[in-house]
N, C-alpha and C positions, 0 to 999 in steps of 0.2 A: 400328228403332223400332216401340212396336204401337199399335197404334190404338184399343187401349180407353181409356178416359178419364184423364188425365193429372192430377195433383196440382197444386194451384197453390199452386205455390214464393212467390209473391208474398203470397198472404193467408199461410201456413204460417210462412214468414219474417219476417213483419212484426216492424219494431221489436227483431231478432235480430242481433247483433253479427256473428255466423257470417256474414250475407248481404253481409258486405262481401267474402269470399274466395267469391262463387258462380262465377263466372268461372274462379278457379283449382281451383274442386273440379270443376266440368263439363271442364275441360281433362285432369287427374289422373283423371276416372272414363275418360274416353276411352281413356285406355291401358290399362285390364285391370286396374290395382291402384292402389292407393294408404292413405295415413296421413297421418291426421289428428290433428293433437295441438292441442287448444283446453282452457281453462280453465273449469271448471264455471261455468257461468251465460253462455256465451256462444251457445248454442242447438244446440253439432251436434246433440245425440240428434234433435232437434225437425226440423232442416232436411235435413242429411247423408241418410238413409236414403230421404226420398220423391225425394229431388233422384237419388240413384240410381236409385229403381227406376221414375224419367221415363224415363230413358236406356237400361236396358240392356232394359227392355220384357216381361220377365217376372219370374217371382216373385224377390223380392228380400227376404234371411234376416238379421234383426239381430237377436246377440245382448247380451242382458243379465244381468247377474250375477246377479241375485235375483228371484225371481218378484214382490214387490212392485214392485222397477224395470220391470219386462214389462209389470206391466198398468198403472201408470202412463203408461209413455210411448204403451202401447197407449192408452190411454184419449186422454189429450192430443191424439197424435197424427186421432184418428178426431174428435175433436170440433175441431178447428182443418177439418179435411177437410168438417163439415158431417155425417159420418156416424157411427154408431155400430161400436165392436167386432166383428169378426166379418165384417164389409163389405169394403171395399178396406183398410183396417188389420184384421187380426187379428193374433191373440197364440195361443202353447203355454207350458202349466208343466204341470208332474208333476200329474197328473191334472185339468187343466182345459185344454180347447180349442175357439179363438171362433174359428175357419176357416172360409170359407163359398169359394163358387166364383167368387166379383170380388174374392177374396183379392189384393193383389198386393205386400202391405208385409205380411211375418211377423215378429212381436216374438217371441223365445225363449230360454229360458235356454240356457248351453255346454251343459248336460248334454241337454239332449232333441237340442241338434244334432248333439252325438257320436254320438249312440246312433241317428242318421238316416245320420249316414256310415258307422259301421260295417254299418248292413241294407245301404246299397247308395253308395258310394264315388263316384258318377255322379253323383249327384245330380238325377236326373233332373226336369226340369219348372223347376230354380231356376237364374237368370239371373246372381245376385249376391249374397254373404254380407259381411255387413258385422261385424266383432266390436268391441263397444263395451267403453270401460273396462279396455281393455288392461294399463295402468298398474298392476291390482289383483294380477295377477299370478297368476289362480285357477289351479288344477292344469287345470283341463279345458281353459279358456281357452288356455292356453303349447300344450295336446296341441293345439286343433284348429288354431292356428296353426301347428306344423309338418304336419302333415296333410291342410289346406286348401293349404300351400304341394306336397305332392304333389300333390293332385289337380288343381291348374292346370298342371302336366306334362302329364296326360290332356285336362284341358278347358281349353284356353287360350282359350275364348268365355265361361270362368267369370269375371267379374269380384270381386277378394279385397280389403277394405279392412281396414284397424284403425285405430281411433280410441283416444284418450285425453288424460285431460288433462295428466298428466307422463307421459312414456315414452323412452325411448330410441330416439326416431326412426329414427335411423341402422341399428341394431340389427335393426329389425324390418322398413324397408327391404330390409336385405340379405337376410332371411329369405325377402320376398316377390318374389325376384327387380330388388332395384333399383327396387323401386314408387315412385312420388314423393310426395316429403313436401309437405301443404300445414299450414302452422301461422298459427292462427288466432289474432292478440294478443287481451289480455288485456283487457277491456272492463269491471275494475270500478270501480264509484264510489266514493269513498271513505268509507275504512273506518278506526274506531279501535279499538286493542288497547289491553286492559288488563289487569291477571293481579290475582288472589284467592286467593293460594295458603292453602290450610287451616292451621289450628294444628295439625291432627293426622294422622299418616302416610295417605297416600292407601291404599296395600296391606300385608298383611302378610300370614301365613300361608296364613291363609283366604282370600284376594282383596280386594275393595275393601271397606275397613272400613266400618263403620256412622256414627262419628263424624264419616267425610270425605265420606257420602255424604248426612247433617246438612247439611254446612257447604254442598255445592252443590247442596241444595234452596235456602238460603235466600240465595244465592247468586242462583240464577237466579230465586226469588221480587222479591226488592230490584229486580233489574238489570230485570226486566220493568216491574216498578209506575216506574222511572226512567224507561224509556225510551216506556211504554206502545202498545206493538206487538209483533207476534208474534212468537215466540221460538222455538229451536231447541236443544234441548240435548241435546251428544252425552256417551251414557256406552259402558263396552263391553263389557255383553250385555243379553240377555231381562230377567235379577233385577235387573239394574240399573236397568232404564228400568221396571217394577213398583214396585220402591221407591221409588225417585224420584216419579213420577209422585203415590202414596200421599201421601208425604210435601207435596209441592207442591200438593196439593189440602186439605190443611190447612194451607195457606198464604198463598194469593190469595183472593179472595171473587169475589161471585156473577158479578163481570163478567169472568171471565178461566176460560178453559175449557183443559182440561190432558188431552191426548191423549196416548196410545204409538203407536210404532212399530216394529215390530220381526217373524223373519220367522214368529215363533210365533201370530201376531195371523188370526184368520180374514180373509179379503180385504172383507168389507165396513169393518173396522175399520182395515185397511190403506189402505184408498180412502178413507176420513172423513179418516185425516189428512193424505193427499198431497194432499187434491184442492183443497185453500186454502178461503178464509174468503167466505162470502157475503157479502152486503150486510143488516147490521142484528144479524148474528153477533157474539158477544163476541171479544174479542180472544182470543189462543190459545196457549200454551205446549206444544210438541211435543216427549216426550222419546224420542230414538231412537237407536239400534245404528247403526255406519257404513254402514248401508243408506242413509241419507240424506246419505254424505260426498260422494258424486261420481256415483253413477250415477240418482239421481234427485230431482227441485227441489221441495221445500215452498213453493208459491206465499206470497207476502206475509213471508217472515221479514225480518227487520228486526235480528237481534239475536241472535247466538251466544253458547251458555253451552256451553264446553268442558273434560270432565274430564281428556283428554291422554291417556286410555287406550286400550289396542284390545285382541283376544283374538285367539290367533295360536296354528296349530299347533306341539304341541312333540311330537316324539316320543322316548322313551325303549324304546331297541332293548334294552337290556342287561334292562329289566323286560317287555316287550312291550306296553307301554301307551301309547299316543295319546291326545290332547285340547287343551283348550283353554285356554292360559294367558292369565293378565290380563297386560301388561308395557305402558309405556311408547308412545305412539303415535309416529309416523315426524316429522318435522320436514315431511317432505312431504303426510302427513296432517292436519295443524295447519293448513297454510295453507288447506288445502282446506274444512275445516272453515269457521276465519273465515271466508274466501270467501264462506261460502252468504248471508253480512250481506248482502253488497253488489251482490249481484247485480241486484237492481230498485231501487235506489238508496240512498245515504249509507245505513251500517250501522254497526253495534259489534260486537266480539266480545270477550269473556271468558273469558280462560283461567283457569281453577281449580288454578293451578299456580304455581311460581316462576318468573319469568324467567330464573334460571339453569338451571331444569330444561329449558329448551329445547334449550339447547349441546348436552347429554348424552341427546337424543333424536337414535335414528339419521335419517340423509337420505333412506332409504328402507325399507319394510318388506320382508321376505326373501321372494322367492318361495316359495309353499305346496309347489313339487317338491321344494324342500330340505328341509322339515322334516316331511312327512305321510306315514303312511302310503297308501305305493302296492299297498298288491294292488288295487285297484278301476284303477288305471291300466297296472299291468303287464298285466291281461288285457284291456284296451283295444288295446294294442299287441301284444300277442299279436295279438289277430284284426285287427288292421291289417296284420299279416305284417312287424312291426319288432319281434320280443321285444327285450326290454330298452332299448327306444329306439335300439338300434344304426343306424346309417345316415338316423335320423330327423333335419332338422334340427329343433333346438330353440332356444329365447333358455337358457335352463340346461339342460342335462342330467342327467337323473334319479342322484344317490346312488349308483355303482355296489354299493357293499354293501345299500344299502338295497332297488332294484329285485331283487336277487340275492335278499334273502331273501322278498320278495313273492312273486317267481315260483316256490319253495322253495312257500310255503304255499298258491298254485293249484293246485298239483301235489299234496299234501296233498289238497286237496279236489275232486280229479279233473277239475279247469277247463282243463290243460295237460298236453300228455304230455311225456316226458323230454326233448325237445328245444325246451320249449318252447313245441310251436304248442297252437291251442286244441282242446280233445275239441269231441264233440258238443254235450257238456253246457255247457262254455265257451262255445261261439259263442252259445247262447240265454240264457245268464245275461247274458252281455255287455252284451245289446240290451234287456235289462229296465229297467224306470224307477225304478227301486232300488238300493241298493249291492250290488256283487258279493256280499258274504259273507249278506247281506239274500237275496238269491234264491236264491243256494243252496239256501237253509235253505228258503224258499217253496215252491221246485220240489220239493225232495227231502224234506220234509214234507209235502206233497199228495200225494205218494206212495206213502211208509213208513209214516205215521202209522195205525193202528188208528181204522174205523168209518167210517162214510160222508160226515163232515161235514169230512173232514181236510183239505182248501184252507183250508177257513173257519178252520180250528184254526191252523192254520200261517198261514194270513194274519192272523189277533188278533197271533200274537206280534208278527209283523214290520210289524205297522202299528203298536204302542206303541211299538218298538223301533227303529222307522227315523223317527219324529218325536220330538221335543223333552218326552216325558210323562217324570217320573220319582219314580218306584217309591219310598215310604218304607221306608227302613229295609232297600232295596234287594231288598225283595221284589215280584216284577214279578207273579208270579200277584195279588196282592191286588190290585196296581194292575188288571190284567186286570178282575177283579172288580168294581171302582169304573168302569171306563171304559164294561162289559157295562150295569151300571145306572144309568149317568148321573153317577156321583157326583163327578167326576173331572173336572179342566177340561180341556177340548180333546175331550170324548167323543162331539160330535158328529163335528169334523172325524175322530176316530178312526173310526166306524162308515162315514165317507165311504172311507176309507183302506180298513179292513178289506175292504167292497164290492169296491171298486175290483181289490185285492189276490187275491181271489179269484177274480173272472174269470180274472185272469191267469195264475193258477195252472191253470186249469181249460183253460185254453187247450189245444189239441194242440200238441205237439212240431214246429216244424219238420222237414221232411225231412232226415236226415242228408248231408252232403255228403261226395264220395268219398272226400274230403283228410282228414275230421275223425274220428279215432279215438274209438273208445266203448269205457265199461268194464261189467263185468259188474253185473250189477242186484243192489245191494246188498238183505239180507235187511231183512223189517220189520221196526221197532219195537216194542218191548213195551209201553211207560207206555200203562194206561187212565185214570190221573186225570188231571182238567185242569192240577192243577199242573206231575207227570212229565212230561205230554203239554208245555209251555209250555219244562220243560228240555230235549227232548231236540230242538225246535227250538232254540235256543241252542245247543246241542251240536254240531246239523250246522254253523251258521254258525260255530262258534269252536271247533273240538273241541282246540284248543290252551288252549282257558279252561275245560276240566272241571277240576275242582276234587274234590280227596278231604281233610277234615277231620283233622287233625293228631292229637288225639287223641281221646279220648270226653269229651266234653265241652266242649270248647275253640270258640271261636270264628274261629278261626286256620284255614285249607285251602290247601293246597298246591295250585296250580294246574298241568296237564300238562306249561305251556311252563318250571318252572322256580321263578317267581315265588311269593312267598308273603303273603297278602293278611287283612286281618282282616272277617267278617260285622258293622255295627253293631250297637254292644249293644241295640238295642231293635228288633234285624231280629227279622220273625214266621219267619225261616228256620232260627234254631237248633236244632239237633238233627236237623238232616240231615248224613249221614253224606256223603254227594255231592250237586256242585252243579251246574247247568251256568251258564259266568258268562259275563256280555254287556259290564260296565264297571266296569272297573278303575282308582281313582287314586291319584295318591302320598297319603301323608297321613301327621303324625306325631302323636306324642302318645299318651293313652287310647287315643284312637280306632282306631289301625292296631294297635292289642294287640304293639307290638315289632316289627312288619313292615315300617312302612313303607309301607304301600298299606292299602287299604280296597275293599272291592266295593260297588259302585253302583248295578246291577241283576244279578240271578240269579235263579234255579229250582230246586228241588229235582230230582235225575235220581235213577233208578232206575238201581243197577251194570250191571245186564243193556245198560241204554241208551246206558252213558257205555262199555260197550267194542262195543257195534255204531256207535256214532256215534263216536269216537277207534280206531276199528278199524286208522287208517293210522299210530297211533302205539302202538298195539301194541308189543312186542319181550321177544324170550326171548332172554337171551344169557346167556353163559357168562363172570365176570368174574375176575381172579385179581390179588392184590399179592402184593411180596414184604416181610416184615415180620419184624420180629428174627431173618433167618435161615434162615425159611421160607417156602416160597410158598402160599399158600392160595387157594383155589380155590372161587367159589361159585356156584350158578347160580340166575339173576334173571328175574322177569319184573316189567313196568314199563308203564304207559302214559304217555309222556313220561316225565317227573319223577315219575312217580307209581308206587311201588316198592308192587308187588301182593305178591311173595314173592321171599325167596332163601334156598335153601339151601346148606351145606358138604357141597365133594365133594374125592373123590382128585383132588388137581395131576396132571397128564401133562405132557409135553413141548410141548403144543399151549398148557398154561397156562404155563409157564416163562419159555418165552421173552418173550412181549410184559410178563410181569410184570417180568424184570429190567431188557427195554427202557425201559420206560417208569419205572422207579426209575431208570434213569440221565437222561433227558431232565427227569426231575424236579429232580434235583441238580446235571445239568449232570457235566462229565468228574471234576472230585471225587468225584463218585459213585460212581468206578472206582476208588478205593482206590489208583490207579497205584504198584507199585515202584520203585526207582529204574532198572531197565533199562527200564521201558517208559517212564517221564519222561525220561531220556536218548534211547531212541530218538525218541520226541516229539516234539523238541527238534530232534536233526540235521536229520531231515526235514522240519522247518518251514523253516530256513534252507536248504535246496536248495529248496525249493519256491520261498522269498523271492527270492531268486538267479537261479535256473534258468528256474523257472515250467511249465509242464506239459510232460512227462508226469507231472513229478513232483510227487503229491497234496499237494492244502493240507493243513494240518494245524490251522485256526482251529477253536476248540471250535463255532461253528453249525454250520461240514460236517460235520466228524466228529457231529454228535448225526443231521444230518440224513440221514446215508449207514449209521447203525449198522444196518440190518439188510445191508449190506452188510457189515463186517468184525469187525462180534461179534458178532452173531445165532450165526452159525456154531461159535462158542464155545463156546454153549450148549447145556445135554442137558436130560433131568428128573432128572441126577440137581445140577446146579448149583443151592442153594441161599442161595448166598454172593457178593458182587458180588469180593469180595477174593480170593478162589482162583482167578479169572480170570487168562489167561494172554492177557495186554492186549497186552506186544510181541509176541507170536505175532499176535496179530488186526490190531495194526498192518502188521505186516511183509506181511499179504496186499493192502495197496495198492500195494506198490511195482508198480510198472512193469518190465515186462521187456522186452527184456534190461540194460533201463540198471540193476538194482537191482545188479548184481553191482558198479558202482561208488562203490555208497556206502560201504566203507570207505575207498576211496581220496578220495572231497569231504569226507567228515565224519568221520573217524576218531574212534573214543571215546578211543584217549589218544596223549598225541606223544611222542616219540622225544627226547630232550633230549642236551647232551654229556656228563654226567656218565656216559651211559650207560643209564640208565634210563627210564624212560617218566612222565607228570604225563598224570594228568586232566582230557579238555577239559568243561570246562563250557558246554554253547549256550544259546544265551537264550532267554528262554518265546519259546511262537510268536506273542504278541501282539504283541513286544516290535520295531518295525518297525525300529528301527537299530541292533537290540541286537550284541555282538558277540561272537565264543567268547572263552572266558579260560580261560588257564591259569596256576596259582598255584604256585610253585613257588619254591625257598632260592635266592638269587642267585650262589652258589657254584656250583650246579647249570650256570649256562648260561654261565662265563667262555665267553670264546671267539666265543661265537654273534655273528654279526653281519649277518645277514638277518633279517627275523622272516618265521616261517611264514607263508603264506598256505594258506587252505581255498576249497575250491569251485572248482575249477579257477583258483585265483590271485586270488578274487576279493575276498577278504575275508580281510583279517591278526586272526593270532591277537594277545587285549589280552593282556598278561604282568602279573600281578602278583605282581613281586619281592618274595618273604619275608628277613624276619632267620629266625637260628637258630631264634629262637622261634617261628618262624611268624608273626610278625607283620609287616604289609603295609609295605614303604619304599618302593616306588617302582609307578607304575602306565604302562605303556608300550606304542606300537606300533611305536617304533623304538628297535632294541635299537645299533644302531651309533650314535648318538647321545646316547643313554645311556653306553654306556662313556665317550665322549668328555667326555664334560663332566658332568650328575648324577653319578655314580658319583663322583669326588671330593669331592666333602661328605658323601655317603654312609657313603662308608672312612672319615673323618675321624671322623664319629660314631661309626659301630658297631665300629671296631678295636679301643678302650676299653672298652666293654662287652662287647663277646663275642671276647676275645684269643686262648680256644685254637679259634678259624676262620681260615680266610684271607682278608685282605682285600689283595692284591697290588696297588702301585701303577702294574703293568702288568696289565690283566685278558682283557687281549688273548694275552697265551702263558702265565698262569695255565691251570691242567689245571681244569678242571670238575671236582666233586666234590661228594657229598654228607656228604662225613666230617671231622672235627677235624684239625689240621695234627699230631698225634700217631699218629691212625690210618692218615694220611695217609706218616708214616714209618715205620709198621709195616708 
């Protein structure tokens, strides 16, 4: 224990539901870990953290999801304590920090605490990390839970908690080595629901329509002047709680004050709303983003106005675009919502939705690993020395295709080398307070960039572009230009950002370390205008999103990765030939001009710029199809998707081959035109393979496509122009196995031996065909006599007979032919003796001679 001044749990607790489990949380902290799961409004933020960091006696690290919950609880917390921020409670967010040296309680979002374990894993100086709001399920959050659960391997004096208010106890328990659960019941007063569903669809195309978001203004206007006390109403983003808020202020009069919340708000405007209601203050209607669902309490609400919605990452791999969809809120978000009523006594809450719409709200919303892009987390784990979360323990485990193409596009941008671990350049982007592809573009624009002021150049871009400003018309220079002279909301915090931004640009390089490979120093940049200069930052951070303009004139540009996206028709960017692009969305209609997507922010790039900044997607290759006949042969150069030139050359043999390979994996084994001796072959050797099983090769059309450069490549020359002149059972025949091949006509003979004397053709069944059987068709004249039926395969499989009349047409279908004579064959004879009289049909068929001839020929 230490002896500097201790928190008093008893004033900090007062009148807090939580203080009835203190006993069982000081018991749970004793052990080195624990988890807590309490119901919003029963005070852990408030009690949990200083009640630890009584105990474990030095600094003690609690995270919260949003920088407005930081400084709120910082704030609360420090004024319960008697003191101000910065004192024994401080707080960190992305560019503001209240730490002082009687620090002993840190409030701080996951992300600045990631980015404190990745500099140094030890964590030196901190006694206990507590993570709040577990339950929300953030991408950094889930990382530093499995990576806090490492480093209590190294520091078992570290004490590890997580709290929440729904969570999988159990779950996260096990994560933390068996930590003890304390769950704090639910302490609210009662509460009544009521639901206002709109006459008109909540979302449609665009998001949350205009008519629905009419109906809950006046909605939560009514439901306030009803109940007259302060009110809470959640919508789910920024535009939403602006409009709202507009609307609702053309609604109540002069006694009812109507605040936003939300995390685009500068922090004095953040703290007016969390901080509750003075004395002699008007009442207060608070419209806010789920920043107000669970990780931090609106003093005095009384009275929940809920639109049921949330905004949730989606990502779409196939187009390479990421963002934020409006959809349905979780069933466990709802409650949490109502909740905030009753927290300080009897409440309402109002759902703006059907009560049947509840049912069909999921119970939980999906962890953000599953659905976001991870390159910012793959190179986390890179320099954690877990690429691709291998061996991490997690609550979900990262997307294996998804972290796979993350680590694809660090490597792209030289953050990782081929197996993986981080460069140089990777370990310092990592540890920056900005998003991976953000710093890049920071660093390696402070760099490249032409002229003395290029930190500062490169930090404009990536402070409009790593906050919440957006570009009309998706032109971001212009925005630039509004944010440089004020004209632009958010242009102070922008100049704070850009500051900020370029120190750190300016920063020296840490020292390389031994382990961490470096690549060569790429050449500079050319663009001297501020707009160029604005794309070919954009460029280094996304040189997958240069874009080349489809035709002359069009507003339509093909993007590197593929993708094809439309400028809006009243972008000031038309008539750039190249773009560099930062945000990409779906969209149909006029708007996406036939695409599909639309661009959101971009730059004009200078060509010189978009092939030294897409440099890694470069490629010259040589490509060839084979087409009515012939192989033709061109040669391309490309940035991604983006086709600079190709020319027609002479095919060689080096073009041949992969051209007819790949027309057959096109078409699949049809594609081979097969004769009938290479389908025959086909065919036997599927059934020894069905039968036998290896040595002797499968014959399913996936192997064979997947082994072709094994037994037809070899086929082919430059002078093969024709997939049909291939000599297919030749190419078969080189999988037999040796020396067993010399026994396949003995397992699978192409024809049998019959009594008449003669031979019939066996027909084997496709090779899909799992119980197919061989047949052979032959005149029932042919086989008097026979009374075994053949077996193939070493005895394993009898031959099916189908018995023909003269005419060849099928009487009987059999795999036993001595049971046949015996008994079918007399209705048989009975029938066909009358119709076809000059045959034999013997009423012994048993010493009848086999024959294929007339009982005339027969005496001749």
């Amino acid at each position: 224990m230490t002896s500097s001044p201790r928190f008093d749990l008893d004033t900090i607790g007062a009148g807090l539901p939580v203080t009835g489990a203190r006993d069982e949380l000081e018991a749970a902290v004793a052990t080195g870990s624990m988890v807590v799961t309490a119901p919003p409004g029963t005070g852990k933020t408030t009690l949990v953290p200083p009640l630890v960091a009584n105990h474990v006696g030095g600094l003690t690290l609690v995270t919260q999801p949003r920088r407005v919950a930081v400084r709120a609880a910082a704030r609360r917390l420090a004024t319960l304590d008697g003191t101000a921020p910065g004192g024994p409670v401080g707080f960190t967010v992305r560019g503001q920090r209240e730490v002082g040296r009687s620090t002993r309680l840190e409030i701080l979002t996951p992300g600045v605490l990631l980015r404190r374990l990745l500099a140094d894993p030890e964590l030196p100086g901190v006694a206990a990390v507590v993570l709040d709001e577990v339950h929300e399920r953030s991408l950094e959050t889930d990382l530093l839970l499995g990576m806090l659960a490492e480093v209590r391997q190294l520091r078992e004096d570290l004490m590890v908690g997580a709290m929440s208010a729904t969570l999988d106890a159990a779950a996260v328990s096990t994560l933390l080595d068996a930590a003890p659960v304390v769950d704090v019941p639910s302490a609210l007063h009662p509460l009544t629901v009521s639901y206002a569903p709109s006459p008109s669809p909540r979302l449609d195309a665009r998001g949350v329509t205009r008519d629905y978001l009419d109906h809950l203004a006046r909605t939560a206007a009514r439901a306030q002047r009803e109940t007259a006390t302060d009110a809470l109403v959640f919508v789910p983003g920024a535009r939403e709680v602006d409009e709202v808020v507009s609307r609702l202020r053309g609604l109540v009069g002069p006694g009812v004050e109507v605040l936003a919340l939300h995390g685009r708000l500068p922090a004095a405007q953040q703290d007016r709303a969390t901080g509750g209601r003075r004395p002699g203050e008007p009442s207060r209607i608070v419209v806010s983003t789920a920043v107000a669902e669970s990780s931090l309490t609106v003093p005095g609400v009384r009275l929940v106005v809920d639109a049921g919605l949330s905004r949730q990452v989606r990502r779409d791999r196939g187009r390479d675009m990421s963002g934020l969809v409006t959809v349905s809120a979780s069933r466990a978000a709802a409650e949490q919502r109502a909740g905030r009523a009753a927290r300080q006594g009897p409440g309402a809450a109002v759902r703006v939705f059907a009560e049947s719409d509840l049912a069909g709200m999921p119970a939980q919303s999906p962890p953000e690993i599953s659905g976001a892009d991870l390159t910012d987390a793959a190179l986390w784990l890179a320099c954690w020395g877990t690429p691709r979360a291998d061996d991490l323990p997690l609550l979900t485990p990262p997307p294996r295709a998804e972290i796979t193409s993350a680590e694809a596009t660090l490597h792209s941008l030289g953050l990782v080398d081929d197996a993986g671990r981080p460069t140089a350049s990777g370990a310092r982007v990592a540890r920056m307070p900005i998003g991976v592809r953000e710093a890049r573009a920071l660093v390696d624009g402070a760099r490249r960039l032409p002229g003395l002021d290029a930190a500062r150049g490169a930090a404009e871009v990536v402070a409009a572009v790593s906050d919440d400003h957006r570009p009309v018309g998706a032109d971001l220079p212009r925005l630039l230009q509004d944010l440089r002279t004020g004209r632009a909301p958010g242009a102070d915090r922008w100049r704070r950002e850009r500051d900020r931004l370029t120190r750190i640009a300016q920063e020296p390089a840490p020292p390389t370390g031994a382990t961490l490979a470096t690549r060569p120093s790429a050449p500079p940049l050319t663009a001297s205008g501020a707009a160029e200069q604005a794309g070919a930052v954009l460029a280094l951070a996304r040189p997958e999103r240069i874009a080349r303009r489809t035709s002359a004139g069009a507003r339509t540009y093909l993007l590197a990765s593929g993708t094809r996206a439309a400028l809006p028709e009243d972008s000031g960017l038309r008539g750039n030939e190249w773009l560099a692009v930062w945000e990409v969305q779906r969209a149909q209609g006029r708007a996406a001009d036939g695409t599909g997507a639309v661009l959101r922010a971009a730059a004009p790039l200078t060509e010189e710029d978009a092939f030294l900044a897409g440099a890694d997607l470069l490629v010259s290759e040589r490509t060839a199809q084979l087409g009515n006949g012939t192989v033709r042969a061109r040669e391309r150069r490309a940035l991604g998707a983006i086709e600079l030139a190709s020319t027609p050359v002479a095919a060689t043999a080096q073009d041949t081959v992969p051209a007819v390979l790949a027309q057959v994996r096109a078409r699949g084994l049809a594609g081979l035109e097969m004769n009938d001796a290479a389908r025959a072959l086909l065919a036997r050797l599927a059934l020894i393979h069905r039968e036998l099983g290896a040595p002797w090769p499968a014959m399913d059309e996936a192997t064979l496509l997947a082994e072709l450069e094994t037994w037809l490549a070899p086929q082919l020359s430059a002078r093969t122009t024709r997939v049909a002149s291939l000599d297919v059972a030749g190419a078969l025949r080189t999988l037999l196995p040796w020396p067993e091949a010399s026994e396949l006509s003995a397992l699978a003979p192409e024809r049998l031996a019959i009594p008449s004397g003669s031979t019939a053709r066996i027909d084997y069944p496709e090779p899909d065909a799992e119980d197919g059987r061989p047949v052979v068709a032959v005149k029932l004249q042919e086989v008097f006599g026979l009374a075994e039926t053949p077996r193939l395969v070493r005895d394993r499989v009898p031959v099916l007979f189908h018995l023909l009349s003269p005419a060849r047409r099928p009487l009987a279908v059999t795999d036993d032919l001595r049971s046949f004579w015996d008994g079918p064959y007399r209705e048989v004879r009975k029938e066909m003796r009358g119709r076809y009289p000059r045959h034999p049909w013997p009423e012994d068929p048993w010493t009848a001679p086999a024959t294929a001839r007339t009982k005339r020929a027969q005496g001749r």
